[in-house]
N, C-alpha and C positions, 0 to 999 in steps of 0.2 A: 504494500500500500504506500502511495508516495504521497506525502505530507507537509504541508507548507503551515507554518505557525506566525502570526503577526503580532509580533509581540516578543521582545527579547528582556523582559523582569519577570521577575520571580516564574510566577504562575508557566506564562509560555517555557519556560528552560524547563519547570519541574515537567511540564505534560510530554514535550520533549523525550525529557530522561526514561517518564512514564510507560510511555510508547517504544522505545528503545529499548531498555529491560525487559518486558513482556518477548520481545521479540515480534511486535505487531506489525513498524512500520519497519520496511527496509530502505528506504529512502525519506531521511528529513528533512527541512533546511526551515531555520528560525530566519524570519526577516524584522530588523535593527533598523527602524529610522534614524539614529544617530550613527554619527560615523566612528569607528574603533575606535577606542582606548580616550573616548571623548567625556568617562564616569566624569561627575564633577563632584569636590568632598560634598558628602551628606552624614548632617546628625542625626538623619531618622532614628530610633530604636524600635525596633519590631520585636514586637511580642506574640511568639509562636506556642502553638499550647504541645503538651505530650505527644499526642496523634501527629500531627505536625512535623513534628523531631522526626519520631517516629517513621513516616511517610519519607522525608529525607534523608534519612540516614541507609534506608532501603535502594534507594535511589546513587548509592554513593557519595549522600553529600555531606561534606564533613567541616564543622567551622569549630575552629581552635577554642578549647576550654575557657582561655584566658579572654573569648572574645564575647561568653557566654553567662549571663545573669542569673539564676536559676529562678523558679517561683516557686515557692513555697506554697504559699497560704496568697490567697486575695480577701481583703477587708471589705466590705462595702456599708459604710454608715449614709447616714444624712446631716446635714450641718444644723445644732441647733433644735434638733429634737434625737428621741430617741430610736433605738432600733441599730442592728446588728446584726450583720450575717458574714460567718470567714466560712470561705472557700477552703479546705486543707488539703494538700495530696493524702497524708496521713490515712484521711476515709474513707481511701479510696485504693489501699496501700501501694502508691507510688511514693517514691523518691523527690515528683516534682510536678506540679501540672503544668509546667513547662518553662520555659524561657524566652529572657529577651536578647537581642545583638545589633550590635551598630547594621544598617542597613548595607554598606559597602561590605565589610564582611560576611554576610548573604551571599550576596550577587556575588562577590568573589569566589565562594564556595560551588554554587552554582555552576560559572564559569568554567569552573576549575571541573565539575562533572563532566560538562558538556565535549567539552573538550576531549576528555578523557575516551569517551564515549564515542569519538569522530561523527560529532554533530554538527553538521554545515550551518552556518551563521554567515549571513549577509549583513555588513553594515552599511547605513546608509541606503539602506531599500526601502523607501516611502510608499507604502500600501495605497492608492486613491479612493480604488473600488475592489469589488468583489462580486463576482457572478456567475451565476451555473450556464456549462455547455454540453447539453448531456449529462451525464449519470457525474460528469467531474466540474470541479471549479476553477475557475480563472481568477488569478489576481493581476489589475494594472498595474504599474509599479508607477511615479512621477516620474520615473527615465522615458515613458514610454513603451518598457519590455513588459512584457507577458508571459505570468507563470500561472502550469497548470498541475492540477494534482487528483488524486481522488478524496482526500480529506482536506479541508482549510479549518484550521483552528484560530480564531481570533480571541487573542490575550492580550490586547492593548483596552485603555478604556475608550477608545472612541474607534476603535473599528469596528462596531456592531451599527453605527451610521453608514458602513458601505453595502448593507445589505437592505434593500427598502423593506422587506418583508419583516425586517428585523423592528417591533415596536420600543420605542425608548420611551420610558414614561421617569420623566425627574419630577422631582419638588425642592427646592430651597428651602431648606431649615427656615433662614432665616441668622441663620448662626454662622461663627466661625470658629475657626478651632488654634486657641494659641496656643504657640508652643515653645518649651524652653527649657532648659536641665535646670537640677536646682542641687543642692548638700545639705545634708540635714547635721542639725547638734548632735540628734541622739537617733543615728542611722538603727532603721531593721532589717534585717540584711534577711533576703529570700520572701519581701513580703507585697504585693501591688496592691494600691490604695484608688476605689473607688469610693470619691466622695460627693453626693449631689446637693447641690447648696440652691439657691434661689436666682441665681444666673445660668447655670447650663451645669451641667454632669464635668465634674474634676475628677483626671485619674493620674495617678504616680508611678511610674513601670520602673522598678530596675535597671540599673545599668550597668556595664562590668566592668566600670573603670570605680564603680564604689558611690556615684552619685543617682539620681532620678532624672526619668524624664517627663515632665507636665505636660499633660495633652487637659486644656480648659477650654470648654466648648462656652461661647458666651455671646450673645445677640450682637448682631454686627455691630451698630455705634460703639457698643461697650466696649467691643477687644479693639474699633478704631482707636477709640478714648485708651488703652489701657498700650497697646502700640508705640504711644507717642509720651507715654506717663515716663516720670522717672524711676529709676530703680528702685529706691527707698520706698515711693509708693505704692509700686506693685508690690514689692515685699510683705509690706504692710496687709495690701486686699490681699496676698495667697494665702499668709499666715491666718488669717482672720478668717478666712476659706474654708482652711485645712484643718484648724484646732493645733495642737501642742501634743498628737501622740508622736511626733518624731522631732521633737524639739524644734528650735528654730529653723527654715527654713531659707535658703537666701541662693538668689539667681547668679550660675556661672555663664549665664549665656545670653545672647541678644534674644529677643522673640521673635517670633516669626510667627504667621498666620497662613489656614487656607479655610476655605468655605468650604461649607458642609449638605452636598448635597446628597438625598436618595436619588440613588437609580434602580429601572427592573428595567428588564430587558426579554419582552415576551414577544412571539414564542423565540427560544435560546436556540434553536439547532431548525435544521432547511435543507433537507437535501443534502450535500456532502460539506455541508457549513454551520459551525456551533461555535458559541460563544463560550469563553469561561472565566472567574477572577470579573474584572474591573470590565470586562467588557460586556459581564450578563449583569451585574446589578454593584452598586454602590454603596456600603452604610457608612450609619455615623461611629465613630471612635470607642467610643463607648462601648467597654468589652471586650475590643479588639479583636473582634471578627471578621472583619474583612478579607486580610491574606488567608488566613487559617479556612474561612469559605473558599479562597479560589483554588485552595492549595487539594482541599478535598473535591473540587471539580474537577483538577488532573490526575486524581487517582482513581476517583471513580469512571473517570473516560479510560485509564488503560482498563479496569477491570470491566465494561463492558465492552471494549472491544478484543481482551482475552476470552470474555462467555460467547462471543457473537461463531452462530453456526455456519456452515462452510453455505447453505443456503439465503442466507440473509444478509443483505446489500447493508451499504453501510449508511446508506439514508436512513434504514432502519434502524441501524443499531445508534446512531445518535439520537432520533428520536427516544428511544427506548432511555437511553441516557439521561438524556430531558427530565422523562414523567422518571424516573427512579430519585431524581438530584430535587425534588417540588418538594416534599414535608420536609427533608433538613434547610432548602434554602430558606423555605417561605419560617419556620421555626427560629432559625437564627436572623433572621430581617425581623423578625416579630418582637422577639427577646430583645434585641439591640435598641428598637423603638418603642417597648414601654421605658427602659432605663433611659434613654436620652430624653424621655418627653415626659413620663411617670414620676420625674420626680423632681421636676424644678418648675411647678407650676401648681397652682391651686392656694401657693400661702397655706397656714398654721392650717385651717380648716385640713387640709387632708395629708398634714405632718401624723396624724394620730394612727390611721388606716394604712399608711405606708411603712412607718415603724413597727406597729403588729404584725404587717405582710411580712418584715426583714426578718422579725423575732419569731416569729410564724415557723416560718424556713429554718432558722435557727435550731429553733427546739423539736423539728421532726429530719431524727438522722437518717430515714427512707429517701425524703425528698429532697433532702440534701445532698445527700451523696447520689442521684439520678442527677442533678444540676449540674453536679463536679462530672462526671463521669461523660454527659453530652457535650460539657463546655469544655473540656481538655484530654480527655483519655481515651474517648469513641470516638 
C-alpha cells in the first residue's frame, strides 16, 4: 500500500512508524511544508499520559530520561471553595500516569524513528489540495507536482480544508491560553496541578529541568491585559490563582499566548483519505488531550488496517476506523469541555455542586480509578 502522510509532527511521524511496524504500508513518504532542519527552539512541554509512552516506545521511540518529567498524581481543586480530586498512578498500580518533555525532544525522538525506519520525508512539500482519482488519491503539491497513493493521511491541522467533503465545524472559546514556566518555593516533584479559578481553567505540568509549565486559559482582553502587565503583577494574579500548596511561585519566562479554539472535523475519513491528531478535531488544554487523542488515532489506524481482510478495500477499512475512533473521540472532546467550561462560570452559586462532584469522585475509589485508567493507562 503506498502512502503519502501531510503532516510531519508528532501525530503524522507516529502513524508513519505505525504503519511501518505492522508491516502494512511498503511505501511511505511524510510531506514537511517547512524546509529541513528549519525546527525553531520551542518551550512547549507536552504532556503525554502512560498509553502514550506506551504506544511510543513500541514504535521505537525513545526520549532520554533526563528529558523526561514523570506524573505522579494530578491534583485538581477549585480556587476558593472547596473540593478535591488526585488522580494517582498508585490506583491504578502504575509507576506513573505519565509524563511531560520539552517539545523539541519529541520531535527529535520521533525523527530519530523515522529515520531509523527508512521513512521518506519531503521537506518543503506544501500540500494545496487533495482528491480522489479512482479507488486512489492525488495530492497537489504548490510546486505544481503531483503525488498519488492508495492511502493519504492528513496530520497537519489544516489539511482537512483540502478535502471539501471534509466538514470543519470550529467555535472560539472566546479564550486564550497563556503560557509561561514558572519555580516554585516549595517544589512537588511528580505532581500536575489542575486549578479552575473564575477566569478560565489553570494547569501546572512538570518539567525536567525541575520547574513548571502554566498553561492559563483566560478570556481574550484578560491575557491581552495580562500580556502587556508587569512581572510583579502577574506574579501577584498567579499566586492569588494558585493558592500556596507549592509555595511561592515566580515567572522564569516571557509569556506567550495562543487562542483557543474547538474543532471537529466530520465525516474524518472518504474514500482512500482520513484525517487524524489536529486535523480531525481541536480541544482546549485543559487535561491535555489533544496529542495523546491524535497519538491514539495512529495506532488505532495501524491496528485497523493490520485486522482489515484481504477482501476489503481500504475505503472500507478507514471508514471502519472512523465509527471505531467516535465514543473515545466524542468522550475525551466531552471531558475536556465540561472542565474548561464547568468550572469557571456560574460564580459561588455553583462553587457548592462542583466541589461535591470533585469530593464525589474523591470518595468513590471505583470511579476513580475508571477516570485514571481512561485518562492515562487505556
Amino acid at each position: 500500500m503506498k502512502t503519502l502522510i501531510v503532516g510531519g509532527g508528532p501525530v503524522g511521524l507516529a502513524a508513519a512508524l505505525a504503519l511501518k511496524e505492522r508491516s502494512i504500508a511498503s511505501d511511505i513518504t511524510i510531506l514537511e511544508a517547512a524546509p529541513r532542519a528549519t525546527e525553531s527552539f520551542s518551550d512547549r512541554n507536552i504532556a503525554l499520559s502512560a498509553a502514550s509512552w506506551r504506544f511510543l516506545s513500541k514504535l521505537g521511540v525513545s526520549v532520554d530520561a533526563q528529558q523526561r518529567a514523570p506524573i505522579r498524581q494530578v491534583e485538581i481543586t477549585q480556587r476558593g471553595a472547596f473540593g478535591l480530586l488526585t488522580l494517582d498512578a498508585k490506583d491504578v498500580a502504575a509507576s506513573e500516569l505519565g509524563a511531560a518533555t520539552p517539545y523539541p525532544a519529541l520531535k527529535s525522538a520521533l525523527d530519530r524513528a523515522v529515520n531509523a525506519a527508512h521513512i521518506n520525508v519531503l521537506y518543503g512539500a506544501k500540500a494545496e489540495s487533495v482528491q480522489h482519482e479512482a479507488q486512489r488519491a492525488v495530492i497537489h503539491l504548490a510546486s505544481g507536482e503531483k503525488l498519488a497513493a492508495d492511502c493519504v493521511i492528513l496530520a497537519d491541522g489544516a489539511a482537512s480544508d483540502f478535502v471539501p467533503e471534509f466538514k470543519r465545524l470550529e467555535r472560539d472559546s472566546g479564550q486564550m491560553a497563556i503560557i509561561t514556566r514558572i519555580s516554585a518555593s516549595k517544589p512537588r516533584a511528580g505532581v500536575a496541578f489542575e486549578r479552575f479559578t473564575a477566569g478560565g481553567a489553570l494547569a501546572l505540568i512538570p518539567r525536567a529541568d525541575g520547574e513548571w509549565t502554566v498553561v492559563w486559559a483566560r478570556a481574550r482582553a484578560d491575557a491581552e491585559r495580562m500580556l502587556v502587565s508587569a512581572e510583579v503583577a502577574f506574579n501577584e494574579e498567579l499566586n492569588a490563582a494558585f493558592g500556596s500548596s507549592m509555595g511561592t511561585l515566580t515567572t522564569t519566562a516571557k509569556l506567550t499566548s495562543y487562542p483557543l479554539i474547538w474543532r471537529f472535523v466530520e465525516p474524518r475519513a472518504g474514500g482512500a483519505i482520513v484525517a487524524l491528531g489536529n486535523a480531525a478535531q481541536g480541544l482546549h488544554p485543559v487535561a491535555a488531550q489533544g496529542l495523546n487523542l491524535g497519538l491514539r488515532d495512529a495506532q488505532d489506524l495501524g491496528d485497523a488496517f493490520a485486522r482489515q481482510t484481504t477482501n476489503k478495500t481500504i475505503a472500507a477499512t478507514l471508514a471502519k476506523f472512523s465509527r471505531s475512533r467516535g465514543v473515545d473521540r466524542v468522550a475525551r472532546i466531552g471531558f475536556t469541555g465540561l472542565l474548561a467550561y464547568g468550572f469557571d462560570r456560574g460564580g459561588w452559586l455553583a462553587d457548592v455542586p462542583r466541589g461535591l462532584g470533585l469530593t464525589a469522585v474523591q470518595m468513590l475509589p471505583l470511579l476513580r480509578r475508571e477516570i485514571t485508567r481512561r485518562l492515562a493507562v487505556n
